[in-house]
C-alpha positions in Angstrom: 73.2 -2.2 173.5 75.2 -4.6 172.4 72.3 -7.3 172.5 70.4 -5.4 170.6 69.8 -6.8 167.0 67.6 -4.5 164.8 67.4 -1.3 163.5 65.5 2.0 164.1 65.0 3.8 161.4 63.2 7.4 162.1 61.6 9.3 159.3 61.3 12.7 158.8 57.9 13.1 156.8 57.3 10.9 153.4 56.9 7.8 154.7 54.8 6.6 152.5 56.1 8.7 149.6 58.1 7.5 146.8 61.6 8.7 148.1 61.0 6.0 150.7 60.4 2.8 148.7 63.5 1.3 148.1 64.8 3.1 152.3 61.9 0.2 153.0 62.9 -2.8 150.4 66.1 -2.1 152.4 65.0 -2.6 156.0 62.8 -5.2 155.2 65.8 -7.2 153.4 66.5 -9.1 156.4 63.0 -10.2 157.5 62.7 -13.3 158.1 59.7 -15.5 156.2 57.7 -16.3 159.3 57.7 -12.4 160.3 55.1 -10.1 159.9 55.1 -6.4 158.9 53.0 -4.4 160.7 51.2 -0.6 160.8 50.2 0.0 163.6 47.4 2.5 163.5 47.1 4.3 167.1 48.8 8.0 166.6 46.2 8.5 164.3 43.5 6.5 166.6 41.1 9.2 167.7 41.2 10.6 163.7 37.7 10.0 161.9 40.0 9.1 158.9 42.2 6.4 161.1 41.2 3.8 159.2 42.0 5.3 155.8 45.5 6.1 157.1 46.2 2.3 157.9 44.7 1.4 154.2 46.5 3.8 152.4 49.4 2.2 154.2 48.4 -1.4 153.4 48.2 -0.4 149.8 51.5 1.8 149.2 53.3 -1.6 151.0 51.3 -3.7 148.2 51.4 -1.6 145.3 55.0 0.2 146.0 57.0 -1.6 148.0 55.8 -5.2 147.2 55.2 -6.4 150.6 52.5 -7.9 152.1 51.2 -5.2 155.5 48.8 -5.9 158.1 47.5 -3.7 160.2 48.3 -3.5 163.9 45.0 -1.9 165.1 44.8 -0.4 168.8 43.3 3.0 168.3 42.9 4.0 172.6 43.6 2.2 175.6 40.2 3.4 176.3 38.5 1.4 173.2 40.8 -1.7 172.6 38.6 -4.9 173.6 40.3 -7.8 175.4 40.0 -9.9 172.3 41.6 -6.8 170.3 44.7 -6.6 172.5 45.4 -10.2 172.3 45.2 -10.5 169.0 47.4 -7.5 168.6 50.3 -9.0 171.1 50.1 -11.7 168.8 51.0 -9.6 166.0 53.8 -7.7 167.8 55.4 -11.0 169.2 55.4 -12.1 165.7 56.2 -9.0 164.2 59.8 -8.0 161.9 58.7 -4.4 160.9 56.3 -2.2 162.4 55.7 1.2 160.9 54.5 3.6 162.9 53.5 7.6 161.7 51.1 10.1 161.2 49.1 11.2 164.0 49.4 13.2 167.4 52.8 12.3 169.3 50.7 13.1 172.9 48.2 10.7 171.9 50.3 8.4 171.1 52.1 8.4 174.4 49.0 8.8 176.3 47.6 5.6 174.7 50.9 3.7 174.9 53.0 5.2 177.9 52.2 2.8 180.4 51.2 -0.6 177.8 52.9 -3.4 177.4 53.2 -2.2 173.6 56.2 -0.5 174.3 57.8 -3.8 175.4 57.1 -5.7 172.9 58.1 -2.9 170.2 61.6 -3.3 172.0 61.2 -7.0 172.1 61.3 -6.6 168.1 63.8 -4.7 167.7 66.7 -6.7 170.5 65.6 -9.7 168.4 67.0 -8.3 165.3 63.4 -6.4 164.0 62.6 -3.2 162.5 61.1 -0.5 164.0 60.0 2.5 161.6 59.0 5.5 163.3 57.7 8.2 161.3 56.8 12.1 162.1 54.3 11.8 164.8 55.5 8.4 166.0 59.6 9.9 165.4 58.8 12.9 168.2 57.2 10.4 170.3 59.8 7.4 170.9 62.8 9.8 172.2 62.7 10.8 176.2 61.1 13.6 175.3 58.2 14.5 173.2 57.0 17.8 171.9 53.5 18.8 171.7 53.1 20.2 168.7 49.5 21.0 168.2 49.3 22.1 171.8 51.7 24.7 171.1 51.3 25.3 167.0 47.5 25.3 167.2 46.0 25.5 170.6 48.3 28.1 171.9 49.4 26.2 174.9 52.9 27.9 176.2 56.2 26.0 175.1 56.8 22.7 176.7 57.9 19.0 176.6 56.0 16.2 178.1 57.6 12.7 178.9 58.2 10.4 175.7 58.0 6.6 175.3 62.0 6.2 175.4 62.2 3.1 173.1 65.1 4.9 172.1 66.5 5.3 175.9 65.6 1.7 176.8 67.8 0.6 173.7 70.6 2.8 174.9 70.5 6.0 172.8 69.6 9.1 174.7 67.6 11.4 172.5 65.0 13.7 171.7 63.7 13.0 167.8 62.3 16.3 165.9 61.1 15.5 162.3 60.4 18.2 160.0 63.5 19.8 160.8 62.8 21.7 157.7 59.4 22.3 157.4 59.1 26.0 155.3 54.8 25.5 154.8 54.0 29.2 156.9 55.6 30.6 153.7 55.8 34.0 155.9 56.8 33.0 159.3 59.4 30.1 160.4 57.7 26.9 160.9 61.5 25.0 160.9 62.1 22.5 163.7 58.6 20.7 163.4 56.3 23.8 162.8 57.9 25.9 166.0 60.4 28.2 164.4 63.7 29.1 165.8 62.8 31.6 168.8 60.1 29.1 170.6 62.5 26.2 169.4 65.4 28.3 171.5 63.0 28.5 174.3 62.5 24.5 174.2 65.9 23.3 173.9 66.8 24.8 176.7 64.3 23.2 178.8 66.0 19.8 178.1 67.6 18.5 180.4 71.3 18.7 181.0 73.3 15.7 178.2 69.6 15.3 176.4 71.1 15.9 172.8 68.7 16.5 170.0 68.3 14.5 166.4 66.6 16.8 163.7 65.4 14.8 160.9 64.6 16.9 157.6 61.5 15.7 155.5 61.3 12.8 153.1 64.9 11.8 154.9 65.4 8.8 157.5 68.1 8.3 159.8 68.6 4.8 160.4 70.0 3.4 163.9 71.4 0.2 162.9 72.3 -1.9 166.5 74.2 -4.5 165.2 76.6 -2.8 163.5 76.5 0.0 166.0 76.1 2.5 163.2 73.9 5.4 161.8 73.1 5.9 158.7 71.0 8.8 156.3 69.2 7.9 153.0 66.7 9.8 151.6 66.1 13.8 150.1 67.7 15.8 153.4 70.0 16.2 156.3 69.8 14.7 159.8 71.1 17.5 162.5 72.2 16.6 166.0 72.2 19.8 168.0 72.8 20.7 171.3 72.4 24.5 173.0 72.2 25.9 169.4 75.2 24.4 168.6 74.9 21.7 165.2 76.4 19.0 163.8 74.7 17.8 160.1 75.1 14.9 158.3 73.7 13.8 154.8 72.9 10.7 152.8 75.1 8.1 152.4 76.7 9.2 155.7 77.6 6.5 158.2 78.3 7.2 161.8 79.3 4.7 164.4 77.4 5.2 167.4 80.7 6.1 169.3 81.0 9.6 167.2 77.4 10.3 167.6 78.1 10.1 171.4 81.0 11.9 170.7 79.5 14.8 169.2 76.5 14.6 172.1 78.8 15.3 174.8 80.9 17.8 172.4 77.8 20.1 172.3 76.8 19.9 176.1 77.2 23.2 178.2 77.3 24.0 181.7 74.5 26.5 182.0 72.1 25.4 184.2 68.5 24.0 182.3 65.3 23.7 183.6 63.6 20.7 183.7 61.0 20.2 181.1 57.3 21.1 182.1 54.8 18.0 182.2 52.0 16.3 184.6 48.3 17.0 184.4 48.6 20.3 182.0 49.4 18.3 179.6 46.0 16.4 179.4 44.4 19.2 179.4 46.0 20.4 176.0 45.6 17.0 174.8 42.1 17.1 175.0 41.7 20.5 173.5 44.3 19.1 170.3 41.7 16.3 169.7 38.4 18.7 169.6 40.1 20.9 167.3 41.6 18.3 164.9 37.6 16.6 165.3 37.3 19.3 163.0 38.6 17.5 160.2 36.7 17.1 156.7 37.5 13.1 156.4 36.3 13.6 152.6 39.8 15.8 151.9 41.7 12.5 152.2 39.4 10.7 150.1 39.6 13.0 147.6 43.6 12.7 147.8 43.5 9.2 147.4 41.3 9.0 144.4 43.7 11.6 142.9 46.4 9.3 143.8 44.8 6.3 142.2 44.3 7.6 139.0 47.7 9.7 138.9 49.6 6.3 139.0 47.2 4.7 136.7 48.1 7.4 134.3 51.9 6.7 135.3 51.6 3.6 134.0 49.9 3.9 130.7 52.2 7.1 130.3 49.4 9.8 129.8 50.8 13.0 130.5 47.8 14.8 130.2 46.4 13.2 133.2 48.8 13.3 135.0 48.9 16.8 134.7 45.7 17.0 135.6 45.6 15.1 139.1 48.9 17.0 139.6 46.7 20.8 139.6 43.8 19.0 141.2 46.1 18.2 143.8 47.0 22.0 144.4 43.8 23.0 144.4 42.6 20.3 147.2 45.5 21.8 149.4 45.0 25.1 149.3 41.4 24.5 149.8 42.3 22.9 152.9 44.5 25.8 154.3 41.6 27.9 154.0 39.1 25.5 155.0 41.5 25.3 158.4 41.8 21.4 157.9 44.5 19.3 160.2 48.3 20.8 159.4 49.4 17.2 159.5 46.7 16.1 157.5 48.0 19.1 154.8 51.4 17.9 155.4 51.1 14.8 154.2 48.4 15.8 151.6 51.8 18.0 150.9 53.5 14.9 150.3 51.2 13.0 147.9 51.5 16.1 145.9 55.6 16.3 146.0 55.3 12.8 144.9 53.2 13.4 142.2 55.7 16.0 140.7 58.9 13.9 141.1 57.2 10.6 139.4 55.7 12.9 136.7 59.4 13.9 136.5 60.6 10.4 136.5 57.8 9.2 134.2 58.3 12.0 131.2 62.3 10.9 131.7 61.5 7.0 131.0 59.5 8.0 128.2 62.0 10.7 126.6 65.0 8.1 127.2 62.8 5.6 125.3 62.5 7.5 121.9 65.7 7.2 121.0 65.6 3.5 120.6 61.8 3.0 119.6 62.4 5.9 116.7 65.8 4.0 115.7 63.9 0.6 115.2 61.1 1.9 113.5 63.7 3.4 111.0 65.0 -0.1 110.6 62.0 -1.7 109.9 61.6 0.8 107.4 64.2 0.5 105.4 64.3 -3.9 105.7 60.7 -3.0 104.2 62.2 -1.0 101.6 65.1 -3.4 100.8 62.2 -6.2 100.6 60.6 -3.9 97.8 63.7 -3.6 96.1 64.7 -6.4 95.8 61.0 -7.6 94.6 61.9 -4.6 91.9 58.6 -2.6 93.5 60.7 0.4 92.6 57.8 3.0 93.4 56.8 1.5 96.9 60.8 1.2 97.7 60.7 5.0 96.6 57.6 6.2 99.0 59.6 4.7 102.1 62.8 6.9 101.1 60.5 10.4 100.5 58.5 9.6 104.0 62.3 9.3 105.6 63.2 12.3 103.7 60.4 14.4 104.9 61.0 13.1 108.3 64.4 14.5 108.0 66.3 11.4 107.7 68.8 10.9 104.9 69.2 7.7 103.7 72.5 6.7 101.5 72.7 3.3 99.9 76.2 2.4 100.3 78.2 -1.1 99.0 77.8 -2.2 103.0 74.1 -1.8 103.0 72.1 1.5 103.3 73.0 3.9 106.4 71.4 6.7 107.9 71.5 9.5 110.0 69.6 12.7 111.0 70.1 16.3 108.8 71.4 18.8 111.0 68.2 20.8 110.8 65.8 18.2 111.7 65.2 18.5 107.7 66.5 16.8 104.9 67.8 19.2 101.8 
């Protein structure tokens, strides 16, 4: 590890939200000018909408973050073209950030398990890149991965199957669970990534035994920084290490040198025996039943979300509240349409996003704009009254007099004083 150069930083949910903008100006801080930042597209590969997700990537980089994205495009091992694959080892080898996120985490091994991706996204990061690993792509780059959909949707019995281990092959053992603190069943416990506490019990203690656990809440990152040897948490939430029930949480701002993240690892072990997590050929099975089931998918819901997007931050910026508003309750309407229209959970989830955004720059917008009155309303009071000394001074005595009543009925009260006139506010909003 102690070659190792660049950073990790896994996200629970929000990566492309606003609470991760400036989490990304950070990472990308130290790329170099020659190095290319990347999205690579295949979690989401066998998705009718795949293409969408890497745009809407492309453009939050662009519009949000200010940096120039390309898209990394190898949607199945199955599909990807010789041409295609050179021309995306290219890209890796020149690659300094690669975001990687929504999706299906078994796809996404499936497709990259046994590629020379996987390498080079190493390569990257021992060279002193960034590697950004979001929900889907979080669960999938630990030693283990858990099938969510399999389990969640399809109904397949609790189980792990074998992850990519970038994290292993960097020298961290781990298994990554974002959406540590998912709460969307409303009336059943979709914590810990959409299984709840009981089948999350039932999992954990399938790992095997020193195979420590890293929960990452949503719209939070936990950073792995291999130079400095540290970890640390930005964003909204908590990041949880756990071990046989037992927890250890930090929050943002925290930094934690690798050796007390080991530390706590081997502080939570226990010596009841574990069974070995359940893998081989069922899995493929479930993996094929996850992508006729999410082929399911209206691709027109995330259209409409990214229209609504569009024109709720062209609103933002030419501060109308009304339309914002607006996009805001259209928002809640798409979503719960999709619930009962049975669309994609993570397709709602991050629809789920785009809306929390929404609220929080609405909140931020109305706060820009209500910190600016002050200042506007104090200089168009001083205008005022230089127009009024102007008038004065020009002996327009019933002009100077009209700006004094319209300040009066405004409830300003204006005293002429041997300093120059002053002013200030009647108690009552209302001049006597």
């Amino acid at each position: 590890m102690a070659n190792v150069k660049g950073t990790v930083a896994l996200i629970g949910s929000g990566e492309l939200s606003g609470t991760m903008v400036e989490t990304h100006k950070r990472l990308l801080s130290n790329l170099k000018p020659q190095e290319l930042v990347l999205f690579l597209d295949t979690p989401a590969g066998f998705q009718e909408n795949a293409d969408l997700l890497a745009k809407r990537a492309v453009d939050y980089f662009k519009r949000q973050v200010l940096q120039r994205m390309e898209v990394a495009s190898y949607k199945s091992a199955e599909a990807a073209k010789s041409d295609q694959t050179k021309i995306l080892f290219q890209q890796l080898s020149k690659a300094g950030y690669l975001l990687i996120g929504p999706g299906s985490p078994t796809y996404i091994v499936r497709q990259l398990k046994d590629s020379p991706i996987t390498t080079l996204i190493g390569t990257m990061v021992n060279r002193g890149g960034s590697l950004v690993a979001a929900s889907a792509a979080a669960l999938s780059v630990g030693a283990f991965t858990l099938p969510v959909y399999e389990i969640y949707k399809v109904g397949e019995p609790v189980h792990w199957v074998e992850g990519l281990n970038i994290l292993g092959n960097l020298g961290i053992n781990l298994v990554v669970i974002p959406h540590w603190n998912n709460a969307e069943g409303g009336n059943h416990d979709t914590r810990f990534c959409y299984m709840g506490e009981n089948r999350f019990q039932v999992l954990e203690a399938m790992l095997p035994s020193g195979t420590a656990i890293l929960g990452i809440d949503e719209h939070t990152a936990c950073i792995l920084d291999f130079a400095t040897e540290k970890a640390t948490i930005d964003g909204l939430g908590q990041v949880t290490i756990r071990n046989r029930g037992r927890e250890k949480k930090y929050v943002r701002g925290d930094s934690i040198p690798f050796e007390l993240i080991k530390a706590d690892f081997t502080a939570f072990l226990s010596d009841g025996a574990v069974t070995e997590a359940k893998g081989g050929s069922k899995n493929n099975k479930s993996q094929t039943l996850v992508k006729k089931e999410e082929g399911k998918t209206k691709p027109d819901f995330w259209d409409k979300m990214h229209d609504l997007e569009g024109t709720f931050h062209q609103a933002l910026e030419e501060k109308n509240i009304a339309v914002m508003i607006q996009q805001i309750l259209e928002a809640d309407r798409l979503l719960w349409q999709a619930q009962l229209d049975l669309e994609n959970p993570e397709f709602i989830s991050q629809g789920r996003e785009l809306f929390r955004e929404m609220i929080v720059l609405s909140g931020i917008g109305l706060d820009q704009t209500i910190s600016m009155i002050p200042t506007l309303f104090s200089k168009l009071v001083n205008e005022l009254i230089k127009q009024r000394d102007i008038f004065r001074h020009e002996k327009r005595w019933t002009e100077a007099d009209q700006i004094r009543q319209y300040l009066h009925k405004s409830g300003i009260v204006l005293e002429d004083t041997e300093e120059g006139p002053k002013w200030y506010l009647h108690k009552n909003g209302q001049a006597d």
